[in-house]
MARBAMI-770678 format. One line per 3 residues: number of its first residue (from 1); their letters; for each residue x, y, z of C-alpha. Coordinates in pm, 1 decimal. Each point is the difference from the previous one (the first is absolute). Example, Ala and Ser with C-alpha at 12.3 -4.5 7.8 and 13.67 -1.06 7.14 Angstrom:
BEGIN
1 = as = 1230.0:-450.0:780.0 | 137.0:344.0:-66.0;
This chain:
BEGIN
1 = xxx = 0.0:0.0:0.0 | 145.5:340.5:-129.4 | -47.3:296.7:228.3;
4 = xxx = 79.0:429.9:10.8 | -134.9:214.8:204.1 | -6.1:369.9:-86.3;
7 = xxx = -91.7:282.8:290.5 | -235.1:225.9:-142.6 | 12.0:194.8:300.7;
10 = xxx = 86.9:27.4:351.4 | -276.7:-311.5:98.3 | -112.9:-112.9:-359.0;
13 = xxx = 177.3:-297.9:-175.3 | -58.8:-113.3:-357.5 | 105.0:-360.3:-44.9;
16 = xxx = 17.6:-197.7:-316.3 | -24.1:-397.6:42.8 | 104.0:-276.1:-258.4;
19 = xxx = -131.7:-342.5:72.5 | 126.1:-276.9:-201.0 | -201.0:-152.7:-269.4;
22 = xxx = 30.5:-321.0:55.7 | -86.0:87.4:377.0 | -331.4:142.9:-126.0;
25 = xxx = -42.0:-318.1:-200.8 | 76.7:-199.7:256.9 | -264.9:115.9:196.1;
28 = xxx = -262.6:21.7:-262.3 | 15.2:-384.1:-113.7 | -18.6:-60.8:362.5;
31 = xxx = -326.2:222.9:33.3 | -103.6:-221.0:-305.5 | 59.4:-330.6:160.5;
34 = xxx = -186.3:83.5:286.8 | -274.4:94.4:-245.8 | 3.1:-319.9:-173.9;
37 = xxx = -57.9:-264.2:317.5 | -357.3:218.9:95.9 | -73.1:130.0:-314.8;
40 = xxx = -306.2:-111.8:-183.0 | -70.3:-1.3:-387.7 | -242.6:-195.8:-226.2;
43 = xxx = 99.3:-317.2:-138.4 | 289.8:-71.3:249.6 | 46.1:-167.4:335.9;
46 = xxx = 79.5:234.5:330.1 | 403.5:5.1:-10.2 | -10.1:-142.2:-331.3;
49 = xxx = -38.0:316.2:-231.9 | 368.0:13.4:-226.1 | 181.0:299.4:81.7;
52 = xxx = -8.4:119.1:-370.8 | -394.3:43.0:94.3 | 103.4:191.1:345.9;
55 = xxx = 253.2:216.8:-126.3 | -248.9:148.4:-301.4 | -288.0:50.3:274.3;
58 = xxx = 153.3:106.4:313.7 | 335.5:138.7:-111.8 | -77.0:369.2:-35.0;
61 = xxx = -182.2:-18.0:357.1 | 282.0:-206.2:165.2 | 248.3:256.0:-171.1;
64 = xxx = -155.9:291.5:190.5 | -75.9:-150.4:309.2 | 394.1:-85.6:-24.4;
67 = xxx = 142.4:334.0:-73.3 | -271.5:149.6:266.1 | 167.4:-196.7:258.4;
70 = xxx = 365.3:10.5:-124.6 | 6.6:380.4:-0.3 | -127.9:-51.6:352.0;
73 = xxx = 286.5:-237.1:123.3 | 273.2:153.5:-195.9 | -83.0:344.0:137.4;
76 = xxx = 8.6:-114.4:330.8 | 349.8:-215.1:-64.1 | 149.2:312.8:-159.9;
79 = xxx = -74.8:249.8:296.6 | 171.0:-255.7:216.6 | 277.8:-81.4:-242.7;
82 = xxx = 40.9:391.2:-3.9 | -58.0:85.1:399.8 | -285.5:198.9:-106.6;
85 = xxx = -281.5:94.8:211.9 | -332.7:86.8:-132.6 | -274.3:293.6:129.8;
88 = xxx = -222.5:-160.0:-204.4 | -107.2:-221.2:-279.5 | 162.4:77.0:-357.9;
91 = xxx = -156.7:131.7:-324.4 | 103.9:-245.7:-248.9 | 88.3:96.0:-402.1;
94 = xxx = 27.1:-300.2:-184.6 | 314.0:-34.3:-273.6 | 9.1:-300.4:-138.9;
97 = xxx = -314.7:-256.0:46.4 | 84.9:-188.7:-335.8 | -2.3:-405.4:-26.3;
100 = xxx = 344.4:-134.1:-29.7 | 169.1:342.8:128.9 | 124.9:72.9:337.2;
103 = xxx = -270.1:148.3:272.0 | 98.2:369.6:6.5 | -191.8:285.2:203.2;
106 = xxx = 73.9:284.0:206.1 | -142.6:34.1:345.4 | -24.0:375.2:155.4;
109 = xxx = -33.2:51.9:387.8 | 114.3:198.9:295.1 | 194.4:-124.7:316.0;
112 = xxx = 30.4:109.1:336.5 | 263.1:248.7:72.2 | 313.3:-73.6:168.3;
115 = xxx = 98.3:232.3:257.9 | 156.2:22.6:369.5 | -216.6:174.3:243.3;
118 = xxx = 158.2:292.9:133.9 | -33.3:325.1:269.2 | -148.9:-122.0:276.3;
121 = xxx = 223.3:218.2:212.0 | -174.9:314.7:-123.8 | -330.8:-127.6:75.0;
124 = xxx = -115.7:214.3:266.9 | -295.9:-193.2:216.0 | -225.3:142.1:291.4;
127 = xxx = -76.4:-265.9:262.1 | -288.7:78.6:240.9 | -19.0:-143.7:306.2;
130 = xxx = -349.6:27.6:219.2 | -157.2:-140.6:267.9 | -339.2:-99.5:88.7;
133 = xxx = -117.8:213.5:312.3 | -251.1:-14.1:225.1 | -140.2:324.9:-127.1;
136 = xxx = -35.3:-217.0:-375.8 | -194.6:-273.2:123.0 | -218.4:237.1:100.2;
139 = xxx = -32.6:216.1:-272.4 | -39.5:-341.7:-157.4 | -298.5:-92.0:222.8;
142 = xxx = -186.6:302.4:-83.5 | 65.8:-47.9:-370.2 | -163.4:-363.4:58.8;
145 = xxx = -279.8:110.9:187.3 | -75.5:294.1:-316.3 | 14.3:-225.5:-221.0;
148 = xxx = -307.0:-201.3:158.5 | -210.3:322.7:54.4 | -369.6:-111.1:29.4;
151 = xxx = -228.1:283.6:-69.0 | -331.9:34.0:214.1 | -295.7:222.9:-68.6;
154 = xxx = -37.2:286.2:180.7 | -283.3:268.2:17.5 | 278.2:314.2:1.7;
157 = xxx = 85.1:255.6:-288.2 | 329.5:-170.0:-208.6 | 309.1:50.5:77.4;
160 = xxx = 362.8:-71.9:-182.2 | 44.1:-399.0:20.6 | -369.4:-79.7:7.6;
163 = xxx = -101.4:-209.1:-229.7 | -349.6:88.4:-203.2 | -205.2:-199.1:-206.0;
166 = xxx = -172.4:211.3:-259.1 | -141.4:44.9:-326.1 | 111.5:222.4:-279.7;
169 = xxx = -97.6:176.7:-355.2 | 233.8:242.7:-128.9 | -24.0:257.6:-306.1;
172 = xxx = 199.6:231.8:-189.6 | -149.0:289.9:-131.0 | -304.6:-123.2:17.4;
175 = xxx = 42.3:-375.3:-105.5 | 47.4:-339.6:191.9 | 365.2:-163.3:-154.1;
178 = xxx = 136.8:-343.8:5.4 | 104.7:-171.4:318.2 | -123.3:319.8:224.5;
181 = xxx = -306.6:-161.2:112.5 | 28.3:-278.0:298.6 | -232.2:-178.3:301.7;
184 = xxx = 86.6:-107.6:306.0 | 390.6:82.5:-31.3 | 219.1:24.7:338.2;
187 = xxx = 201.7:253.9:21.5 | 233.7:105.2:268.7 | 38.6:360.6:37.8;
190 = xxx = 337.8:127.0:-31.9 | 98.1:-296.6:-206.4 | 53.7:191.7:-261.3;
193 = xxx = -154.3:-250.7:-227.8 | -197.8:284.9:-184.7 | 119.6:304.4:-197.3;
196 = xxx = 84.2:259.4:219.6 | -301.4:185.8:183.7 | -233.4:-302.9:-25.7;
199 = xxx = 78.3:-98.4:366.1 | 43.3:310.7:150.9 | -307.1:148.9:-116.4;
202 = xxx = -168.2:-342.2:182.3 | 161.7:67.9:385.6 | -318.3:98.7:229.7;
205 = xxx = -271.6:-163.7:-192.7 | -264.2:-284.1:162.8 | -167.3:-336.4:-80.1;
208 = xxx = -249.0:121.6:-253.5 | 110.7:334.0:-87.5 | 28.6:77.1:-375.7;
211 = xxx = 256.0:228.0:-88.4 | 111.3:184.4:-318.9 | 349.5:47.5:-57.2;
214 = xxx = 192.5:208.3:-307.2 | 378.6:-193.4:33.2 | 242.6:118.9:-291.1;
217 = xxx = 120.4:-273.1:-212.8 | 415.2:-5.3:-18.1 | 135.0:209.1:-297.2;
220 = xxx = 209.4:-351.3:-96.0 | -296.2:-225.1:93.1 | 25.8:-289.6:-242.7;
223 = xxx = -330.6:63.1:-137.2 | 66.0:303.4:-206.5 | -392.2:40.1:-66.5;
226 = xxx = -10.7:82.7:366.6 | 345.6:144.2:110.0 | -39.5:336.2:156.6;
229 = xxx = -363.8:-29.5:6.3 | -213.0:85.6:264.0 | -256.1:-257.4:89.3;
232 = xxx = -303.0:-27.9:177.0 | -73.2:-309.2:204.2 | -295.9:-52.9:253.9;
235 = xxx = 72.0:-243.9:219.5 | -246.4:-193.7:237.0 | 171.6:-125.3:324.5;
238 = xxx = -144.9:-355.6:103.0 | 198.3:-20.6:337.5 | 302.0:161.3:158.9;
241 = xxx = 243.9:-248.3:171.7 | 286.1:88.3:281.4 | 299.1:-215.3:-27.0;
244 = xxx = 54.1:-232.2:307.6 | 319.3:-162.4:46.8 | 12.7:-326.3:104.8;
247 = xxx = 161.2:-72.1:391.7 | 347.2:-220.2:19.9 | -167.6:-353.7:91.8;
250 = xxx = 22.7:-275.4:-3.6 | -318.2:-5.2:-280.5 | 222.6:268.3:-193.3;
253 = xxx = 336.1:-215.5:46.7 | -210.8:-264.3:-159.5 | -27.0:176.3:-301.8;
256 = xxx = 389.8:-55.3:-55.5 | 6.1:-337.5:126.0 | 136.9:28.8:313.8;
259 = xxx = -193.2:-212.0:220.8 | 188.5:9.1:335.6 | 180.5:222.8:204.9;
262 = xxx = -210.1:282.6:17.1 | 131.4:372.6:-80.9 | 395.5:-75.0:88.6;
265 = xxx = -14.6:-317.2:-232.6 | -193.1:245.2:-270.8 | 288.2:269.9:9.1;
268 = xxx = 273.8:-262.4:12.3 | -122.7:-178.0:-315.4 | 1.3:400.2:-187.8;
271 = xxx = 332.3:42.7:97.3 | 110.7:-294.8:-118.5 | -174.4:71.4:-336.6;
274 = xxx = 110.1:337.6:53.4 | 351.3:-103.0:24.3 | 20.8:-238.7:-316.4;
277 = xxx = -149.7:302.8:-209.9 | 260.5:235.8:107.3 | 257.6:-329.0:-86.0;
280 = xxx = -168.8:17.1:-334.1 | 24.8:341.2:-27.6 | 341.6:96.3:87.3;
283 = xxx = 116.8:-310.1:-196.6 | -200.5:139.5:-296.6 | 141.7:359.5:-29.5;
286 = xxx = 392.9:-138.0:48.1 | -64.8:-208.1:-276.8 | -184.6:234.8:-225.1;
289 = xxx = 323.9:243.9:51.3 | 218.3:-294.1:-94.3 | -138.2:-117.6:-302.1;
292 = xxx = -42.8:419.9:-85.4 | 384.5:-1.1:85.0 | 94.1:-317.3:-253.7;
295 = xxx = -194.5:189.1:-260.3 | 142.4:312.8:28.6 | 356.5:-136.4:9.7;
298 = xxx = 9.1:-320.0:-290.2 | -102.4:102.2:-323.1 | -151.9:-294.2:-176.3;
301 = xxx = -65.6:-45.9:-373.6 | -342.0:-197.7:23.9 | -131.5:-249.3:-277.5;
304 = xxx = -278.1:116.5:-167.4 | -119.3:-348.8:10.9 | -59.3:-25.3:399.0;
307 = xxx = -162.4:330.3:26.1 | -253.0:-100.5:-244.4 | -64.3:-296.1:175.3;
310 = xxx = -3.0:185.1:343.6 | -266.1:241.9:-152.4 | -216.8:-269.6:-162.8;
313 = xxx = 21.5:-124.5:416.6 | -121.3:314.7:103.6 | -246.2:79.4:-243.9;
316 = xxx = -174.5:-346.6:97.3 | 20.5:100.0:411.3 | -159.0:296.0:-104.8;
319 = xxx = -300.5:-202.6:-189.5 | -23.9:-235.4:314.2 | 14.9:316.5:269.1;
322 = xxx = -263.3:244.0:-166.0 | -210.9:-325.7:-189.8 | -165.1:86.9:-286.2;
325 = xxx = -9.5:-221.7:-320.4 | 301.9:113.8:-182.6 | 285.8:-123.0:-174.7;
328 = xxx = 254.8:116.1:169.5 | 226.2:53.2:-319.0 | -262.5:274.1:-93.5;
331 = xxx = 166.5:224.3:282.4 | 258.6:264.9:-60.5 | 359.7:-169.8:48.7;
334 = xxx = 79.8:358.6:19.7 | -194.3:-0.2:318.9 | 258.7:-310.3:193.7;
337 = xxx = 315.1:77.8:-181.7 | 183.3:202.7:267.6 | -97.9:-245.2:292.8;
340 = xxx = 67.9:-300.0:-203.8 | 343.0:186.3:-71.4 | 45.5:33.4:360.7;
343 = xxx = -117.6:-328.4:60.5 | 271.6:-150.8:-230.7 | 261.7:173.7:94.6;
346 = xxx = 21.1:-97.0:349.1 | -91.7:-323.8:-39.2 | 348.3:-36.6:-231.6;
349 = xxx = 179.1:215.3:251.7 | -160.4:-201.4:300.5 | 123.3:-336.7:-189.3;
352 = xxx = 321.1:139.2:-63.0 | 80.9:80.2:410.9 | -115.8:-342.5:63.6;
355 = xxx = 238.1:-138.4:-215.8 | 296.1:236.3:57.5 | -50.2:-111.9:409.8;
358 = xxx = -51.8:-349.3:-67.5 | -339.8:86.9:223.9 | -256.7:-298.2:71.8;
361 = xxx = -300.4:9.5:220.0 | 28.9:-18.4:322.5 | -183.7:-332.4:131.6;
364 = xxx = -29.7:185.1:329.5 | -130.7:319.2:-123.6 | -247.8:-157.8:-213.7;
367 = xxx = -129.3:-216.7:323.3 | -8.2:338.0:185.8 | -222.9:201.3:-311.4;
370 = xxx = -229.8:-301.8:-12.8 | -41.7:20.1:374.3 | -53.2:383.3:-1.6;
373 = xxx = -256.1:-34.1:-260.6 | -172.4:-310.1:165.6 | -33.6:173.8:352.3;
376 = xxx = -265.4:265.9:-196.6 | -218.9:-321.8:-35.2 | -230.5:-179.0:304.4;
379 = xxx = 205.7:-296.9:-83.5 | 327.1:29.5:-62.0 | 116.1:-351.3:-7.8;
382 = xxx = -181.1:-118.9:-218.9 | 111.7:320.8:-280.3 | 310.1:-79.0:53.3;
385 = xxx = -45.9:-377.1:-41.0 | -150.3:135.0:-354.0 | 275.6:200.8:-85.6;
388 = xxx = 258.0:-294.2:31.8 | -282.9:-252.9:-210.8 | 16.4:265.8:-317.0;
391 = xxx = 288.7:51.2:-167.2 | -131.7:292.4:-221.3 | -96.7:198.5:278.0;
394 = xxx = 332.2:-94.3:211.5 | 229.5:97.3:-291.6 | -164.4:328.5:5.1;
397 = xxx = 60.1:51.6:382.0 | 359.5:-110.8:-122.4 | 30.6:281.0:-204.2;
400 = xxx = -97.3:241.1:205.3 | 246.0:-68.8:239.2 | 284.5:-19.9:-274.0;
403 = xxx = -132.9:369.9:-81.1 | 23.0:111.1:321.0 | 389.3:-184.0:55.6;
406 = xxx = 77.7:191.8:-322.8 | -139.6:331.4:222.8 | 217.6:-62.9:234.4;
409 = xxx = 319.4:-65.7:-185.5 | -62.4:351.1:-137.2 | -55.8:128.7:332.1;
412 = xxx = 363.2:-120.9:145.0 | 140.6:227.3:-236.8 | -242.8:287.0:-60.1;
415 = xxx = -2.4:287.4:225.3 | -299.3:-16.2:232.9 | -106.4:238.9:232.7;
418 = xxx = -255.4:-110.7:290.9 | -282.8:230.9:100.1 | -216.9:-5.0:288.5;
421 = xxx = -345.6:66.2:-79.2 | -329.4:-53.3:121.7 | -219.3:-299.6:-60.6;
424 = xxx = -209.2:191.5:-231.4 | 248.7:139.0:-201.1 | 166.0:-332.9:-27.8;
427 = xxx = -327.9:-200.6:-153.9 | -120.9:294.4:-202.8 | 38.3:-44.8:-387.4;
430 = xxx = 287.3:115.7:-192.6 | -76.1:333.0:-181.4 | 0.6:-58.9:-375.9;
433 = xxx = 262.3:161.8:-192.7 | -125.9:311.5:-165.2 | -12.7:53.4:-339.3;
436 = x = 232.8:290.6:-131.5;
């Protein structure tokens, strides 16, 4: 087999293959004899058809199915012969596909770059270190307890937080419009669920009072029939309810799953959950820097190959998160490209540390993660038993701890600064980066 390989540029290769004749009809009167012991044809016995009858009815078939497969097999020999490594699967330009004459074609593709990843030393990484106080849990509590508001009627004017069940018709200059019509919606006052003015004008009124209100629509409301409009609702008020939080027992610890221990077992079980989100947390942001830092500091040429297949990924997580019935080819690649980019890059990069460090995941780690993640659960035994019974999900865990061992070789050598903060600040999201 004859082979050159040409680089086209920095990741493309063109390579030209030459496969022997007699290789290619080799193959083919095997394909033919294979043909001949199931084949069946009028006037002749099963495995008893001449191969003069074979050859002129299943020749041109056997021929392509030959050369289909030979392309396939002497591509892959080829790449090896030539420590290549493909991004992707080649386009193939066929040369020479004549009987008698040598198997010639060229094959097209990208590999994956070859580089050394560098700079972790000026990788500059903020650590935050928290705790979770007493002062937390509570705030915590009270958070709990708000999100279980029950609302009870009450015979008083409304005030901010109530919640009111009314009925609505709006207009606009005269005229009721689309979707500004509604029975027996709850709304809680000061929510600012409605456009601005709509609640406000509502504070003071009673179970049923009817009310007119004139709230202004928003210049950029997304209905541009209506933005800037004044409106005219009148709304009928079926009930005004005052929010009543519900007391810390054990009825309300119930509602969590905590069955024993009363209000000191409830607080211990949020601070422990308390605790493994601020682990989470914390662990999150140092690693987000990181990976920011690797970018920043190893320029990679990326195959065009894997960030087409990373968008075609994303495209089809973005059919299954919104639904719909859509192909998701029919969606913008132009929309994906820059994650999928990102995506790409870091996963090379990421690959690349593990391999420069000789890193492997840690057996002990990966018990640990599973463990973490299992405690969440009512029991945890039997998770983890789960974890250990499926490999797919296991190999996963596996490679999240490699990622984070690949953190923390960059963090041995990056410069990190530790900052005390409070719990708050530590679990609150990242700000995304402005655009310039």
């Amino acid at each position: 087999m004859q082979v050159s390989v040409e680089s086209t540029s920095a990741l493309e290769r063109r390579m030209t293959i030459g496969v022997p004749a007699e290789r290619v009809e080799n193959e083919v009167t095997k394909r033919l004899q294979q043909t001949a012991r199931r084949a069946k044809v009028a006037g002749f016995r099963p495995g008893k058809v001449p191969m003069s009858v074979i050859r002129q009815r299943f020749e041109d078939s056997a021929r392509q199915e030959v050369l289909g497969d030979l392309i396939q097999s002497s591509f892959y020999e080829a790449v090896v012969e030539q420590k290549l490594n493909p991004a992707g699967a080649p386009s193939v330009e066929p040369k020479v596909f004549e009987k008698g004459k040598d198997l010639e074609f060229i094959a097209t593709f990208e590999v994956f770059p070859e580089f050394k990843v560098a700079g972790f030393e000026e990788i500059a990484i903020e650590r935050l270190q928290a705790e979770v106080g007493d002062a937390d849990v509570d705030n915590m509590l009270d958070i709990l307890r708000k999100q279980n508001t029950r609302f009870e009627a009450v015979e008083r004017a409304a005030e901010n937080g109530d919640q009111l069940n009314i009925d609505f018709v709006g207009k606009v200059d005269g005229e009721a419009f689309a979707g500004g019509s509604a029975k027996g919606t709850l709304l809680v006052l000061g929510s600012g669920r409605m456009i601005p003015g709509f609640e406000e004008a509502l504070v003071g009124v009673k179970a049923g009072e009817e009310r007119v209100i004139n709230p202004t629509f928003p210049a950029d409301y997304q209905n541009l029939d209506l933005a800037g409009k004044t409106a005219e609702f009148t709304v009928t008020v079926n009930s005004v309810s005052a929010p009543q939080l519900p007391e810390l027992n054990d009825e309300f610890f119930s509602l969590f799953g905590i069955k024993e221990g009363g209000l000191e077992g409830f607080r211990a079980e949020v601070r422990k959950n308390m605790e493994r989100e601020l682990r989470q947390a914390t662990k999150s942001k140092v690693k987000n820097q990181v990976m920011d830092g690797l970018l920043a500091a190893n320029a990679v040429e990326v195959p065009k190959a894997l960030i087409g297949n990373e968008v075609n990924r994303l495209r089809v997580q973005a059919v299954q998160q919104f639904g719909g019935n859509i192909n998701p080819e029919q969606l913008p690649a132009e929309l994906f490209e820059e994650q999928a980019k990102r995506r790409v890059v870091l996963g090379l990069i990421v690959a690349e540390v593990v391999k420069q460090f000789e890193l492997k995941p840690d057996e002990a780690r990966v018990r640990e993660l599973i463990e973490e993640m299992a405690s969440a659960y009512q029991e945890p035994e039997q998770v983890v038993a789960w974890y250990y019974k499926n490999d797919q999900q296991l190999n996963e865990v596996r490679s999240v701890v490699l990622e984070e061992q690949v953190v923390d070789t960059v963090l041995q050598k990056a410069k990190v600064t530790d900052t005390s903060v409070s719990y708050e600040e530590a679990v609150k999201p990242a700000e995304a980066p402005k655009a310039d």
